[in-house]
Steps between C-alpha positions, in 0.01 A plus 500: 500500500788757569608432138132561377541784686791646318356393156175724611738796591611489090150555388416856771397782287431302199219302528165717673212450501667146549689400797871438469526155555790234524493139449715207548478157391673157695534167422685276727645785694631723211402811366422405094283785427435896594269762390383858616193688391554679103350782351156509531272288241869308471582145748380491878799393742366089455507447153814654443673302793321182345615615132861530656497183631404344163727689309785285693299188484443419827230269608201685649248250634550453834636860558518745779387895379588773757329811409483820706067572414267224475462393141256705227194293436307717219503593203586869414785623285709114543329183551472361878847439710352167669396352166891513359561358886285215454597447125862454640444213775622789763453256825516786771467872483641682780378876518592786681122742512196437409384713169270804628317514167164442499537268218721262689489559858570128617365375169812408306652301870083315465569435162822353543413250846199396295721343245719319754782755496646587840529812625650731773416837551666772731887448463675777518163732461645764643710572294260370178267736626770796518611426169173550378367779724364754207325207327334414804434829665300593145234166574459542821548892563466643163795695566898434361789464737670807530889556560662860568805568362773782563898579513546693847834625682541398899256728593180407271566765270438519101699793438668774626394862632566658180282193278855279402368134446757323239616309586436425871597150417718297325484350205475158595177626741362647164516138305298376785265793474451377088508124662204607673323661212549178337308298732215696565167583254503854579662808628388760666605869547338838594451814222783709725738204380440532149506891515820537734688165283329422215580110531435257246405235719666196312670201543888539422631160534551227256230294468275784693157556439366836530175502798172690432617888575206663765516819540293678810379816410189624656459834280665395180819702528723279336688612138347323185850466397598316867768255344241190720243540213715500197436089520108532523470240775483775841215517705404833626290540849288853545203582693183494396483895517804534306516756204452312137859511371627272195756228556712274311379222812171313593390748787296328766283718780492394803341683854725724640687433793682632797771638299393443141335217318363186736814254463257261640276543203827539270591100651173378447472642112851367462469154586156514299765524215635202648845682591539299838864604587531884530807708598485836615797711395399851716539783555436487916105623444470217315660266703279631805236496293503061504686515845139660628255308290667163654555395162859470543647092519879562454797724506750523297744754653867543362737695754750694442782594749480859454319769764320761340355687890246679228270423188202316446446108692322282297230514664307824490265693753443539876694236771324203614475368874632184575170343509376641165846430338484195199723192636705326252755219601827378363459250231824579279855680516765495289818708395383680105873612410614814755066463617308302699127352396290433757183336435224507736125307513192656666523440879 
């Protein structure tokens, strides 16, 4: 299962509104087949471990299949995961999380127990589950899983005094910034990003792929010529009593919020467009804007050793108290080049 894991980890970003799945085939205690979740409308995690292990002509009847999500047991864009199961003599399927889609919900593991084929459920779900958080979260919550990102000095801050920003970080810190662009459906930033920086919001690593650009901008301030529409995909966020202005972007209105559109509303429209994985890029409004909606599931903070004593945190508006304050734990730190990453989960 920890190697279905991995396989599952290849497919993030690339496969919503499917879940990125991994799959591992054994017979007689070695590993003669692996798959992970493709494109959508291309192979589910199964077939593709079960096509792997054919393609080196190992004998399947009799098998063991480890698979992070119980198996796919309709029809919709590729035929059913347990019938390519059963075609293959798989003897036991061992999975990690039940599938929260209505469609299978506990179906495919029935399906596969009323043909004689054993099977486990709950190994390692955990971590299945984690792995699968945005797919999950949008069929039983209707909302995506939500991770902030942002490059900060000692002291929490994004840039200095006098507005400096590049490069807080390193360069290695910024190929893990694009890493996580890669693995995500869509990324989000506020209008006073694209005014102050203009980004293009891509993917600038080989082998990238570029997320869906949102842009939040509750009065439609942003320039037509914003460099994040030139590829036609962005998605642009105003309120409902925003001025009609023309841009080169599907606009969206949404209620307004606190401090700008409803982010809650922007999560739910998003994973509507089944864009489970979302990463917010900033600025700090932004970033409190989630942080106060409790919409936020992860951190992704890179540090750099530098004090600032001045600028902007990344986290805008008044203090919190200690009771009010989000809680996040530990769940990842590692040296980035001359930075550190630290990762952190929901508390």
């Amino acid at each position: 299962m920890g190697l279905a894991l991995d396989l599952g980890r290849r497919a993030l970003g690339r496969t919503a509104p499917n879940p990125p799945v991994g799959a591992v085939v054994v017979q007689e205690g070695v590993v003669v087949g692996e798959g992970w979740t493709q494109p959508p409308g291309q192979a589910h995690a199964e077939p593709q471990a079960l096509a792997s292990a054919a393609r080196q002509g190992a004998e399947l009847r009799g098998s063991t299949m480890y698979v992070t999500l119980e198996p796919c047991c309709h029809h919709g864009r590729t035929p059913p995961c347990t019938d390519a199961i059963l075609a293959a003599g798989v003897a036991r399927v061992v999975v990690g999380t039940v599938d929260p889609f209505p469609l299978v919900a506990g179906r495919g593991i029935a399906q596969l127990r009323a043909a004689g084929v054993q099977v486990e459920v709950g190994v390692r779900e955990e971590e299945c589950r984690r792995l699968m958080l945005g797919f999950i979260r949008v069929h039983t919550e209707g909302l995506p899983e939500v991770t902030l990102k942002a490059a900060i000095t000692l002291d929490g801050r994004i840039a200095s005094a006098t507005g400096e920003a590049r490069w807080i970080t390193g360069p290695a810190a910024r190929e893990l910034s694009h890493r996580l662009r890669d693995q995500h459906d869509a990324i989000v930033v506020g209008v006073g990003t694209v005014v102050a920086d203009d980004p293009a919001l891509t993917t600038r690593i080989p082998g990238g792929r570029d997320a869906v650009p949102v842009v939040l901008d509750s009065r439609l301030r942003s320039p037509p010529d914003a460099v994040v529409f030139q590829r036609g995909t962005a998605l642009v966020y105003a309120c409902d009593d925003a001025p009609a202005v023309a841009l080169p972007a599907t606009v969206v209105r949404v209620p307004r919020g606190p401090a700008g559109v409803d982010v809650r509303a922007v999560a739910r429209d998003l994973a509507s467009r089944g864009l489970h994985r979302v990463l917010v890029d900033g600025g700090a409004q932004v970033h409190r804007s989630f942080l106060d909606a409790g919409l936020c599931d992860r951190l992704e903070l890179v540090v750099n050793a530098r004090v600032l004593a001045g600028g902007p945190g990344f986290v805008a508006g008044v203090g919190y108290g200690l009771a009010q304050a989000p809680n996040f734990h530990f769940d990842h730190v590692e040296r980035v080049g001359d930075d550190l990453r630290l990762g952190l989960e929901r508390g």
